[in-house]
C-alpha positions as CSV (number, residue, x, y, z in Angstrom):
1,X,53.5,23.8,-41.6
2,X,56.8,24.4,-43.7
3,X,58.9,27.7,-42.6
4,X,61.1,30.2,-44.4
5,X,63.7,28.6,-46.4
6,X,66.6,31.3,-46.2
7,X,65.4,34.6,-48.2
8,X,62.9,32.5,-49.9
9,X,59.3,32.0,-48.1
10,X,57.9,28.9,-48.6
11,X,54.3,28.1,-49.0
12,X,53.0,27.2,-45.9
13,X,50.3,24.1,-46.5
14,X,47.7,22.9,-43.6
15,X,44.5,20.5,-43.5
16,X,41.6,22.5,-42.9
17,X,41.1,21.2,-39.7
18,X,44.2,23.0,-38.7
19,X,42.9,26.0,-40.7
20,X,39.1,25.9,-38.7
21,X,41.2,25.6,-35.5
22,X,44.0,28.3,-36.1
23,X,42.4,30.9,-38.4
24,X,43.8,33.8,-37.0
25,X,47.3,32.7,-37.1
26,X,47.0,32.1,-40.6
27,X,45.2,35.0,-41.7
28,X,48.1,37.2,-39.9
29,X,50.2,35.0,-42.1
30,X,48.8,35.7,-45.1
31,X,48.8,39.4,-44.1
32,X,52.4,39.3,-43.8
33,X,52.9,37.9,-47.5
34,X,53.1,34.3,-46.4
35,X,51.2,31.9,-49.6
36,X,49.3,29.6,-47.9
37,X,47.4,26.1,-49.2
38,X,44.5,24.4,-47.0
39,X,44.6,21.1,-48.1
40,X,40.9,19.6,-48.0
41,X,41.2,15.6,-48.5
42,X,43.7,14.3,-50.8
43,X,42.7,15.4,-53.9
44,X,41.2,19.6,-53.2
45,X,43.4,22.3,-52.4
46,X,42.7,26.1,-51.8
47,X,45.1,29.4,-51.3
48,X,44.9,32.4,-49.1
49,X,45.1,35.3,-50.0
50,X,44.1,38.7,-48.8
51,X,42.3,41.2,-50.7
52,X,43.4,44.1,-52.0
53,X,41.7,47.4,-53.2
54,X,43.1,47.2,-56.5
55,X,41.6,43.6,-56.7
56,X,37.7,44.8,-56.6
57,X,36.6,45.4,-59.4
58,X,32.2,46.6,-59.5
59,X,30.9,47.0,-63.0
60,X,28.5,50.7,-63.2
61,X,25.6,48.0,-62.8
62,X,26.8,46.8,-59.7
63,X,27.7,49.9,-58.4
64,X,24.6,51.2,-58.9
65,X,22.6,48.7,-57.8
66,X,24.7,49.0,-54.1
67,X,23.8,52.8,-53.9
């Protein structure tokens, strides 16, 4: 995992073995505004990020197809 490089974060990258073993470290990571990349093999890559409110978005359908 890399670390805060003075004011700057840094993106913190780990396998996803790492990430299956110590999810709940980096999902308080992420929580905290950390970027974070799970590396899966050499060649796929993924991000973490949490989920805001202002990033769901239902279209009337949707919504009325949940109620």
């Amino acid at each position: 995992m890399c670390a805060k490089l003075g004011a700057q974060m840094a993106i913190i990258e780990t396998t996803s073995r790492q990430f299956r073993e110590r999810q709940k470290d980096f999902f308080d990571i992420a929580d905290n505004g950390e970027k974070i990349v799970i590396k899966r093999g050499s060649k796929k890559a993924y991000g973490l990020t949490p989920v805001e409110e202002d990033d769901l978005y239902f279209t009337p359908q949707m919504t009325a197809r949940i109620q």
